[in-house]
C-alpha atoms as one frame of an Amber mdcrd trajectory, in Angstrom:
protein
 -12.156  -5.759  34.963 -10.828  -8.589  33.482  -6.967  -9.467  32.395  -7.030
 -12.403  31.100  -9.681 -15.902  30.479  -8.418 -19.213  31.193  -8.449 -20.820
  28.404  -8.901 -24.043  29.880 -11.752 -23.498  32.056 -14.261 -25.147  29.798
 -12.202 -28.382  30.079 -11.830 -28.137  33.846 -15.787 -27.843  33.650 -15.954
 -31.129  31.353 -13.445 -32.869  33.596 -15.279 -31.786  36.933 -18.725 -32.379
  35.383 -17.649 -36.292  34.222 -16.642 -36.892  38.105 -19.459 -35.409  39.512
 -21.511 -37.690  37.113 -19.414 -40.477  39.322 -20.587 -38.789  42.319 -17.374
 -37.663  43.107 -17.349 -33.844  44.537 -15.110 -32.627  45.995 -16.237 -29.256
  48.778 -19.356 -26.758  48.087 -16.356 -25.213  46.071 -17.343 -27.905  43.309
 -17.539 -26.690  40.313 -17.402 -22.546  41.326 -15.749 -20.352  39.039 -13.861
 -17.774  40.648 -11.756 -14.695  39.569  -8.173 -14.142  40.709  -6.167 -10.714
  41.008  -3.513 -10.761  38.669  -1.088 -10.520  41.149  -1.466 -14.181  41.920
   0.076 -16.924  40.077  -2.082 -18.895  38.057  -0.241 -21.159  35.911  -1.036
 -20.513  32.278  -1.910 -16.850  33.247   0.606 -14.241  33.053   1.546 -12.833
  36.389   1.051  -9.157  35.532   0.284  -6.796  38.772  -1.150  -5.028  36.342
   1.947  -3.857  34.005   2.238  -4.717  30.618   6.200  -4.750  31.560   5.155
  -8.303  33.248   2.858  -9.435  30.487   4.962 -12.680  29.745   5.358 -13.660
  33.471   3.905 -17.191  33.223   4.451 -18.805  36.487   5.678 -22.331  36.536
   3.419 -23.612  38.706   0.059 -21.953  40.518   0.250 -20.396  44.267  -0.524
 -21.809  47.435  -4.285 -20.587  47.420  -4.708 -21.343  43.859  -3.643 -24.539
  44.416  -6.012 -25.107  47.173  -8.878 -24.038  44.950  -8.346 -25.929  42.277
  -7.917 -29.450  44.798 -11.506 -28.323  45.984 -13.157 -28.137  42.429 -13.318
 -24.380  42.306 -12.729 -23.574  38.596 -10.590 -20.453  37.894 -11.716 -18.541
  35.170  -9.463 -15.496  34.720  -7.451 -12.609  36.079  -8.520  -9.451  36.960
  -6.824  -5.850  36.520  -5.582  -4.404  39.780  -3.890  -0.497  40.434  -0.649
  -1.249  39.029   1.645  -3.393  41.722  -0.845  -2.963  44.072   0.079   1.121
  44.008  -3.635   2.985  44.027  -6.234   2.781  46.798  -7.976   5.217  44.989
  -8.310   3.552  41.835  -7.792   0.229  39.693  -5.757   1.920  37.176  -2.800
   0.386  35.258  -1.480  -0.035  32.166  -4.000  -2.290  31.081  -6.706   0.565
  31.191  -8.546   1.597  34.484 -11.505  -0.666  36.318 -14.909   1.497  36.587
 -17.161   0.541  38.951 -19.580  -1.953  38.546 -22.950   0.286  39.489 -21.878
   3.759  38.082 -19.347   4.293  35.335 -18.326   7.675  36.962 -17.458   6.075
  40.375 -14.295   4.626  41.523 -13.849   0.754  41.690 -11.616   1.826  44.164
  -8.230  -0.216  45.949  -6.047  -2.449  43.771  -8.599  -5.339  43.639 -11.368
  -3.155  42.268 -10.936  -5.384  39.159 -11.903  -8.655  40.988 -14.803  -6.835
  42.613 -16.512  -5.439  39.512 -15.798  -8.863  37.860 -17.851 -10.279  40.861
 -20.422  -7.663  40.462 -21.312  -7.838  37.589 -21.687 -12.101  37.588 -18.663
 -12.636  35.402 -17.616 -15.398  38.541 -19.197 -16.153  41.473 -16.589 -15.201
  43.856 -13.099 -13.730  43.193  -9.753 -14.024  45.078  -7.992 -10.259  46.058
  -4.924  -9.117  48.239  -4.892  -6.703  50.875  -2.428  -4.467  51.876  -4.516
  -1.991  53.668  -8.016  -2.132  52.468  -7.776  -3.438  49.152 -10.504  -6.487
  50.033 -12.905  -4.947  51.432 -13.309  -0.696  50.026 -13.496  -2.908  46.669
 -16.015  -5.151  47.863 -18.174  -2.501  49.879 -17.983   0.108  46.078 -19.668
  -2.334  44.353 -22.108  -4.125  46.624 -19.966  -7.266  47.814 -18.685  -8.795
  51.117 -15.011  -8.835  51.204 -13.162 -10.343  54.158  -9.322  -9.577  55.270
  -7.890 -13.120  56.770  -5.259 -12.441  59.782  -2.061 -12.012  58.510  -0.082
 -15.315  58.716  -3.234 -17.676  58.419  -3.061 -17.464  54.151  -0.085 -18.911
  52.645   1.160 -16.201  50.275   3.360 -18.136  48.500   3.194 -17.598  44.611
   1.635 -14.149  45.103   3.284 -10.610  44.302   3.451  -8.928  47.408   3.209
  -4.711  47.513   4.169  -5.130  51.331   5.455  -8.545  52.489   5.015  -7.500
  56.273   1.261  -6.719  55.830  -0.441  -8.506  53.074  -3.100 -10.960  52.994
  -5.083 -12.779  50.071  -8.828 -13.643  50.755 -12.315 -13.606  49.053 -14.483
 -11.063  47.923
């Protein structure tokens, strides 16, 4: 389920630790780590959408949500596999190797975020970040025992995210 670790997530944890020991915090966000589809820059992560073919996209800077996070304490941890460029609803399967579901090996993850949700499932973060074109939010979230919620379209700036269909896509937790 997972792409990539963020190498400097222990830091961020030092760095967020030594302010909250100056009882600066920031949201409840504080301190979370959280799991991001790999379809949504994170600088120092490569930008894959799951294809190898993208495996040295390193965004300059991080998206709009990502951003966000990170200015409420939320720690991001790592990237998850998706269906290649968002493609499957059936599966997470790219060329990175294909997400199984968190419960039963012979099951689907199912949808393109099905990496994010097993990596949430199985306590690897405590909350993870997917897209959704059509359902891929929440037929993740409901295969492997999570609550997944589709924003409106419009209310999440997608900026700094890989799009399978600009017109339609949304970003939110799972």
């Amino acid at each position: 389920s997972i792409n990539q670790i963020n190498k400097n997530a222990i830091n961020e944890a030092q760095q967020l630790d030594k302010e909250r020991s100056k009882g600066k915090v920031r949201s409840k966000l504080y301190g979370i780590p959280i799991v991001v589809k790999t379809n949504i820059d994170v600088k120092d992560l490569a930008t894959t959408a799951g294809a190898k073919a993208l495996s040295d996209n390193y965004p300059k800077e991080d998206a709009e949500i990502i951003k966000n996070l990170k200015e409420a304490g939320a720690i991001i941890l790592a990237s998850t596999n998706m269906s290649e460029f968002a493609y499957l609803a059936s599966s997470s399967t790219s060329s990175y190797g294909t997400v199984k579901n968190a419960y039963n090996n012979n099951y689907s993850s199912y949808g393109s975020s099905g990496g994010t949700a097993v990596a949430v499932a199985l306590s690897f973060a405590s909350a993870g970040i997917g897209t959704d074109t059509n359902s891929s939010i929440r037929v993740p979230s409901s295969a492997n025992n999570l609550f997944g919620f589709r924003p409106s379209f419009g209310s999440i700036n997608m900026q700094g995210i890989l799009p399978y269909d600009k017109y339609r896509d949304v970003a939110g937790p799972m």
